[in-house]
Phi, psi and omega in degrees: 000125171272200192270349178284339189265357200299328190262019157253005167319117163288053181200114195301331178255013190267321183271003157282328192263017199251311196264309166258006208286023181203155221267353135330291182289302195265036140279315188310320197291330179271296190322312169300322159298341151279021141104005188285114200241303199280142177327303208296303178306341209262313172322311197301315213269321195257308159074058177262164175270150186295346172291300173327305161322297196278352203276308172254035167274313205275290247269282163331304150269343154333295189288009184092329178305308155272109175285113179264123198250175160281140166235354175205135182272321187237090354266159199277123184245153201243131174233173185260086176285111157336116162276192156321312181286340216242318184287334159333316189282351196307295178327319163310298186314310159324302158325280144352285208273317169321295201287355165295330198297291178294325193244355193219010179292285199128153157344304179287007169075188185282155217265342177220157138267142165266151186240120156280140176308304200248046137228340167083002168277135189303165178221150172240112171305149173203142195273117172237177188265111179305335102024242172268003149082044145281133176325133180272128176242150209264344177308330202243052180246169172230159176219123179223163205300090193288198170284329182240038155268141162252329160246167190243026200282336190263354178264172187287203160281145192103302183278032161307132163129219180261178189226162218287175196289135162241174153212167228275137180286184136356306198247043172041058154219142193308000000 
């Protein structure tokens, strides 16, 4: 498969890995969280080439992730804002830096804290089951064939076959 080829995959992280999937973009992607909107800043903070730079910029908003707006008419300068689609990803991002937190800090611990706002506590992202909101654990996950697989080349071994008693979610599907 080439890498060109990722967002045509019957596989949510092979077209993901399609948008953000190089370490370029999902610098650009901790930076927007952290409120970094302007060309310019983003080059200084990243010290990426501005082709590079503008390339996966144009990528980001191609896909929606990013809006690129005006912020001055004379001359008209431009800053980049997290869409809807682009604020989704936080968990991914959240994700990313937790396991840099636990596996890659060093003796000095971690290099930023996240604060929730409205408690005022440091925070550890953690994945729960929109169900019963018990912690995901990857031991106790199962993976079966969903409504838009066309192949099964991306499920594990096993998971062919009936799939466990559910009842009906949240997001009104069986």
């Amino acid at each position: 498969m080439q890498w060109s080829e990722l967002d045509q995959q019957h596989c949510s992280m092979a077209r993901t890995l399609s948008v953000i999937g190089d370490r370029w973009t999902l610098l650009i992607l901790r930076d927007c969280f952290l409120k970094v909107r302007r060309f310019d800043d983003f080059q200084a903070r990243l010290g990426i080439g501005r082709p590079v730079l503008a390339d996966r910029l144009q990528k980001l908003t191609d896909s929606f992730v990013l809006a690129k707006v005006p912020y001055r008419e004379k001359p008209v300068r431009h800053e980049y804002r997290l869409t809807q689609k682009g604020l989704d990803l936080y968990p991914v991002v959240m994700a990313i830096v937790h396991w840099g937190d636990i596996h890659m800090s060093g003796k000095k611990g971690r290099p930023l804290l996240h604060v929730h706002a409205n408690c005022g506590h440091a925070f550890d992202p953690v994945q729960v089951c929109s169900e019963c909101a018990e912690a995901l654990d990857p031991r106790q996950v199962q993976v079966l064939p969903g409504p838009g697989s066309r192949d099964k080349s991306h499920m594990p071994a096993g998971a062919i076959g009936a799939p466990p008693r559910r009842r009906k979610t949240q997001l009104g599907r069986d």
